[in-house]
C-alpha positions as CSV (number, residue, x, y, z in Angstrom):
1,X,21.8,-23.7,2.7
2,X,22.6,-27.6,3.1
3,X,21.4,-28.8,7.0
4,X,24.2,-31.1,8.6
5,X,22.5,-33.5,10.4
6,X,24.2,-35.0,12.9
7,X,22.9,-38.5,13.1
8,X,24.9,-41.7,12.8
9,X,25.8,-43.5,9.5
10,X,26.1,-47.5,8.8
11,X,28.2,-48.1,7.5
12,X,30.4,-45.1,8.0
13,X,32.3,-43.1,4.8
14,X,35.6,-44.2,6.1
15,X,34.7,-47.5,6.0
16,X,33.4,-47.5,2.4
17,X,36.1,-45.4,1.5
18,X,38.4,-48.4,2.8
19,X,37.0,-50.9,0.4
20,X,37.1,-48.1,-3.1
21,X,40.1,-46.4,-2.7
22,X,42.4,-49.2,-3.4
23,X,40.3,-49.5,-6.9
24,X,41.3,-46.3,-8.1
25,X,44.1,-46.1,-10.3
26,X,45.4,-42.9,-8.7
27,X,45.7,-44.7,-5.1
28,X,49.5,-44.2,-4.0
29,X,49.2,-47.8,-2.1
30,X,49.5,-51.1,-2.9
31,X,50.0,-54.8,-1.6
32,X,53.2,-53.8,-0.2
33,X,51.9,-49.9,1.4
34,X,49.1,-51.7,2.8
35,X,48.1,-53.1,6.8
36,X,48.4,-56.5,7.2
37,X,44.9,-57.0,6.3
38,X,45.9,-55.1,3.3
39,X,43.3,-52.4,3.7
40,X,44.2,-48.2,3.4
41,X,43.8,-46.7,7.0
42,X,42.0,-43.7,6.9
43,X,41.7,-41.0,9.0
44,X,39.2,-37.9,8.2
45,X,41.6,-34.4,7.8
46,X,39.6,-31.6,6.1
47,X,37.1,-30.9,3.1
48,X,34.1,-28.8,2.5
49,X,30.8,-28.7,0.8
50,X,28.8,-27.4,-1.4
51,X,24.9,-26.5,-1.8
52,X,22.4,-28.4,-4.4
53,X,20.3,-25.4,-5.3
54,X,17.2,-27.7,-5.5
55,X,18.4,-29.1,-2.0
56,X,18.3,-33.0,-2.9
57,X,21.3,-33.8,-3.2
58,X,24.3,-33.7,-0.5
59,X,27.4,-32.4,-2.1
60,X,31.4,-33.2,0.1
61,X,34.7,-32.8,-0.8
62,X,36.0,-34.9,1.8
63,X,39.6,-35.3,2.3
64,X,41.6,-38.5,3.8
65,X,44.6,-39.6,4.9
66,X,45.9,-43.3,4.3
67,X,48.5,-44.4,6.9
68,X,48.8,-47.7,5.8
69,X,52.5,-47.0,3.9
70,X,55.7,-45.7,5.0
71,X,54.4,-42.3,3.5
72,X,50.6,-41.2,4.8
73,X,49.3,-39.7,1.8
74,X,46.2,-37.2,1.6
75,X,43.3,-37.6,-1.0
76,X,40.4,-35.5,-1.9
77,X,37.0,-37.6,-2.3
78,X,34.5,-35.3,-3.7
79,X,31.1,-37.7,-2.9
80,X,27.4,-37.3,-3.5
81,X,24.7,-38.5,-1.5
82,X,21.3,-39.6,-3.3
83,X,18.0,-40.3,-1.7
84,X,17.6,-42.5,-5.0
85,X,20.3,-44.3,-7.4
86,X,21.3,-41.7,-10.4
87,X,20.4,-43.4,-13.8
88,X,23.3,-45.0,-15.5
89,X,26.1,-44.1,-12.5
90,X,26.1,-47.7,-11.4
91,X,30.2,-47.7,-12.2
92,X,30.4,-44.5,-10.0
93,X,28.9,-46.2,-6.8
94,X,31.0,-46.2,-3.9
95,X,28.7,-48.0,-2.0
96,X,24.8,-47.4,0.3
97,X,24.9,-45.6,3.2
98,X,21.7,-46.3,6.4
99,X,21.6,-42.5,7.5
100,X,19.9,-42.1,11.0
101,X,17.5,-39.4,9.9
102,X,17.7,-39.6,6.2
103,X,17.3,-43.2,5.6
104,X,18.9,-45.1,2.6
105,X,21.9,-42.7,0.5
106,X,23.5,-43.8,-2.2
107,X,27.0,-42.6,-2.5
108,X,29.0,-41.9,-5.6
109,X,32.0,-40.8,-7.0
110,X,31.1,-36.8,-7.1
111,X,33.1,-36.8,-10.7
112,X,30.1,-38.3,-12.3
113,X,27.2,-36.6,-10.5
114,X,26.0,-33.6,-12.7
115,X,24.8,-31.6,-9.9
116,X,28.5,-31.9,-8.0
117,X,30.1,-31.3,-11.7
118,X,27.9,-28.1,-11.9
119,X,28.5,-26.3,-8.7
120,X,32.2,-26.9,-8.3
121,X,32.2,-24.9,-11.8
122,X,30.0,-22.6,-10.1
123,X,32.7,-22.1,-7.3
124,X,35.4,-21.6,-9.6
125,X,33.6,-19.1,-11.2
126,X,32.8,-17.3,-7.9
127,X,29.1,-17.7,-8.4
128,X,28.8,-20.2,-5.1
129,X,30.6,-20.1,-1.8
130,X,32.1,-23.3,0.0
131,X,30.4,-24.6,3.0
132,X,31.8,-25.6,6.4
133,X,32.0,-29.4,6.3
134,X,30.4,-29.9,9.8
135,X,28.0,-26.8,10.5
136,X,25.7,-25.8,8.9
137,X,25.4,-22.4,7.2
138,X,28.3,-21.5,7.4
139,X,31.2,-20.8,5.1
140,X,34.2,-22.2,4.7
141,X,36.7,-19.4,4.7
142,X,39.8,-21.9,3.9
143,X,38.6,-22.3,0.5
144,X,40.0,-20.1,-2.1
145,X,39.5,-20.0,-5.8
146,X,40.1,-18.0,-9.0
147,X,38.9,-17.7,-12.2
148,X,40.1,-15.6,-15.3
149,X,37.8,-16.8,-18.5
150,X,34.6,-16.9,-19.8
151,X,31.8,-18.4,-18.1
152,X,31.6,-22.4,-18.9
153,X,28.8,-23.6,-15.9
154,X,24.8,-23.2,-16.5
155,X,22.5,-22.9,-13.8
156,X,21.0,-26.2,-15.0
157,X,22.9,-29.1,-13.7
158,X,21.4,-31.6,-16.5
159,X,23.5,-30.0,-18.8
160,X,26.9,-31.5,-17.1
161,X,27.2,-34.9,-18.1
162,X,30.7,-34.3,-18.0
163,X,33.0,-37.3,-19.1
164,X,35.2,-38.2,-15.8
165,X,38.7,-39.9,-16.9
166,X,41.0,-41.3,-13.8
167,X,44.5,-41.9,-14.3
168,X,47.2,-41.7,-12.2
169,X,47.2,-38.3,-11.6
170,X,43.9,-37.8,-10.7
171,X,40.6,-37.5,-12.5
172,X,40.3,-35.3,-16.0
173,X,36.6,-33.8,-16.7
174,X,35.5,-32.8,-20.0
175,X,33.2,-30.2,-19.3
176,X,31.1,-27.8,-21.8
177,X,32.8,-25.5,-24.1
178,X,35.8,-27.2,-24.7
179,X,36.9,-27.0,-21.0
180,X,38.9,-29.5,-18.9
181,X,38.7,-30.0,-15.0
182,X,41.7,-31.9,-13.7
183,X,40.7,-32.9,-10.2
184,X,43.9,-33.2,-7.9
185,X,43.7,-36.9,-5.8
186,X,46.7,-37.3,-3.8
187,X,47.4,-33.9,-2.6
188,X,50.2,-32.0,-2.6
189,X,50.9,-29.7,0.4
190,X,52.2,-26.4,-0.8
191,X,53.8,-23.2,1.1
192,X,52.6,-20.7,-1.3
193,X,48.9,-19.2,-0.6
194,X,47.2,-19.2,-3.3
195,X,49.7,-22.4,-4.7
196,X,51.3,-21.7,-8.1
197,X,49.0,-22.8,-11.0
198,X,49.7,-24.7,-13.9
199,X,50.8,-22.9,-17.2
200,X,47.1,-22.0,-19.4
201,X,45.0,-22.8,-16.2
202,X,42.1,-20.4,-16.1
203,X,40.7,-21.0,-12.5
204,X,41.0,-23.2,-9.5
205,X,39.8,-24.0,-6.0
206,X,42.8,-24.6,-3.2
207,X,41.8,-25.8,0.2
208,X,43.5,-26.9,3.6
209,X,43.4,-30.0,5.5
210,X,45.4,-31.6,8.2
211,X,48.1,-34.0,8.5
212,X,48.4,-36.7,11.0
213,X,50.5,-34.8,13.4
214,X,47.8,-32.0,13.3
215,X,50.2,-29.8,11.4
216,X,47.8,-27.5,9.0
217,X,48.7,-28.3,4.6
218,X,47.5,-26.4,1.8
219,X,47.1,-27.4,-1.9
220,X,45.3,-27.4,-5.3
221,X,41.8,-29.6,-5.3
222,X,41.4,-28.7,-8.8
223,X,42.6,-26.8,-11.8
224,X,40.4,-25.8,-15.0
225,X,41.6,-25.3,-18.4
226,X,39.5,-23.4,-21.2
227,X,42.3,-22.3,-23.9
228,X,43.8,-25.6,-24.5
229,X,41.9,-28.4,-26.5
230,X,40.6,-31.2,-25.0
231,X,43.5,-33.9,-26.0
232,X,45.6,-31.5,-24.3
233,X,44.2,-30.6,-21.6
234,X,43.2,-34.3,-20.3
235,X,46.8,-34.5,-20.0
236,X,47.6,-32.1,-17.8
């Protein structure tokens, strides 16, 4: 299981996360959404992790919310941190972290880590469990998937160098077998427990966060599709 060290962080995830959101192209704001020093504000409102089985590599689905607009909107930020940069992920860097116990991290985009890509399959499938985000050891119950095809993941993360897509609607994965991921970014707060999934989906994870008044949300993180083709399903 993944330690949470409890250690300071310069400079902090919100604060890289303030310069790279705005460079996504599935960021709600924009020049006229944003602060006067047209920046997102962020505030920290839910997420869990996940466990590298080899235990290098620190594994968060972090989710934010940027009041900055007339509308706070909630994004999921799934984000690895490396003790060393990942070959040929230099697009994927979101920036370098000083960690107060483990030194220098390199954080990226999770969507084109292998070992994230690998063990959110692993959760879909039900072969994994979600962590708690801040203790360690500890699962996080909130956290609810399904899964109704055929095995996609391997146990050997070098086998996911999945192709990560962003558009506005959030971030398409082509994944082994034919399968699609569709990552949900700006989240959509549902009533329904588990949330409605889209027609030919074959598994999911849904998770909670909260909204700035402290008011609990649900929704979809992410949706997998195995019986549609690849054209189709990056368009979901």
């Amino acid at each position: 299981m993944a330690l949470i060290h409890r250690a300071a962080v310069n400079p902090t995830k919100l604060e890289l996360l303030t310069s790279w959101l705005p460079s996504r192209p599935w960021y709600r704001g924009g020049p006229a959404e944003q602060d006067q020093q047209g920046k997102p504000e962020l505030t920290k409102s839910g997420g869990f992790r996940l466990d590298d089985p080899q235990g290098e590599v620190g594994i968060e689905f972090i989710v934010v919310t940027d009041a900055s607009g007339p509308r706070p909107t909630a994004y999921l930020v799934p984000l690895t941190y490396r003790g060393a940069p990942l070959d040929g992920a230099e697009h994927a860097l979101v920036g370098i972290m000083e960690h107060g116990v483990l030194g220098r991290r390199w954080t990226y985009d999770g969507c084109h880590d292998p070992v994230l890509v690998a063990q959110l399959l692993a959760l879909i499938e039900g072969r994994v469990q979600a962590q708690d985000q801040n203790t360690s050891n500890t699962p996080d119950r909130e956290v609810t998937r399904s899964y109704t095809g055929e095995g996609v993941a391997s146990a050997n993360s070098a086998a996911f160098a999945a192709t990560a897509t962003d558009d506005q609607e959030g971030t398409a994965l082509a994944v082994p077998n034919g399968a699609v991921l569709r990552l949900h970014r700006a989240l959509q707060p549902t009533q329904d427990d588990p949330p409605p999934l889209p027609q030919g989906a074959t598994g999911h994870v849904s998770g909670s966060w909260h909204m700035l008044d402290d008011t609990p949300a649900r929704g979809l993180f992410a949706v997998l599709h195995t019986s549609f083709g690849r054209d189709q399903g990056d368009r979901i």
